[in-house]
N, C-alpha and C positions, 0 to 999 in steps of 0.2 A: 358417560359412565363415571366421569371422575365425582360428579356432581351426587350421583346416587352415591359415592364410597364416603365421599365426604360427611354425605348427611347421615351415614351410619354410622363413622368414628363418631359423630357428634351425638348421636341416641347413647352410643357405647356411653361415651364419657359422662354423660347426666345420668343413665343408669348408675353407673358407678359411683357418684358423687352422693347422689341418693340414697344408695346401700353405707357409703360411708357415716353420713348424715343418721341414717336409723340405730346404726353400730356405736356412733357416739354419743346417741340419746339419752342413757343414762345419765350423761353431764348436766341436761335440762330437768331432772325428774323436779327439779323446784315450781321450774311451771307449766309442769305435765303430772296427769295422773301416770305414776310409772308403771302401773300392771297394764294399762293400754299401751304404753310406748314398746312393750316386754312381748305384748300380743302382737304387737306391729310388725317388731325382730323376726318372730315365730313368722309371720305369716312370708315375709320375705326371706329367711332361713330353708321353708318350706317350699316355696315355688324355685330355691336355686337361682334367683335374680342373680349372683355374682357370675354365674358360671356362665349365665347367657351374653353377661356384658364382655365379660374375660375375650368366649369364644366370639362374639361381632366384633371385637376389635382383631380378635389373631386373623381370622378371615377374608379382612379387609386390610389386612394391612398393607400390602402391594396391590391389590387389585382388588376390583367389586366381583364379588359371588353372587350372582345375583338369587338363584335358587338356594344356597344355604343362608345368605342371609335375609330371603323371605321367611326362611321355617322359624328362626329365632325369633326376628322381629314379632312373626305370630304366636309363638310361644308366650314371649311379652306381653304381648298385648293381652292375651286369655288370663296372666296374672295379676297382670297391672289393675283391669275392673276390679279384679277382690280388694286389690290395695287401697284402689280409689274412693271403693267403696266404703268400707270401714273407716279409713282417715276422714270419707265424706262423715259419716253416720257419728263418727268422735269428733267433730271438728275445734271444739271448743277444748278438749285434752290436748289433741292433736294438730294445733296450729300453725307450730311451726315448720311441717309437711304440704301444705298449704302450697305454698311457693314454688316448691320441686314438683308437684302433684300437676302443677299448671304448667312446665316449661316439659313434663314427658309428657305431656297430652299434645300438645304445640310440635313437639319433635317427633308424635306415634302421627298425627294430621299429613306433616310429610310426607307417606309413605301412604302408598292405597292399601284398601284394607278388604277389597275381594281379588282372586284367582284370576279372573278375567281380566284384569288388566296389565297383567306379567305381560 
């Protein structure tokens, strides 16, 4: 179990890096289109990515939850495609997402992704 808590502080904390990363995007708008980086904000503002990462880490912080941090992780994961998907479909605006887009795909792999396996 420490292994499973581990690997969720560590989704938590790339969530979060991530959200900080989008937040400070306007520093980049020189080599990004800014109305996609703005639609980026919006789409992560929207799905409440900060609040999911907030809450897998309060969660896990002494111990693994293992049913409340399936529900979040799934929540993630349902937002995460739209993010994927748009940063995919921008990629050329949106390059420097790139990077982080590959290490929460790397870190959502971790974690099974149907019910039957709990």
């Amino acid at each position: 179990m420490e292994l499973e808590r581990q690997k969720a502080i560590l989704l938590a904390n790339n969530i979060k890096e991530f959200v900080n990363l989008v937040n400070k995007s306007h520093v980049y708008d020189q080599f990004m289109d800014p109305n996609k980086s703005y639609r980026l904000t919006l789409i992560v503002e929207e799905f409440r990515i900060t609040t999911i990462s907030d809450e897998l880490l309060r969660i896990n912080q002494h111990t693994y939850e293992e049913r409340s941090s399936r529900i979040l992780i799934d929540r993630f994961r349902t937002a995460f495609k739209q993010i994927a998907e748009y940063v995919g479909q921008n990629e050329d605006d949106l390059f420097l997402f790139t990077g982080r887009i590959d290490t929460l795909v790397h870190d959502l792999d971790l974690f099974p992704k149907n019910e039957d396996e709990l």
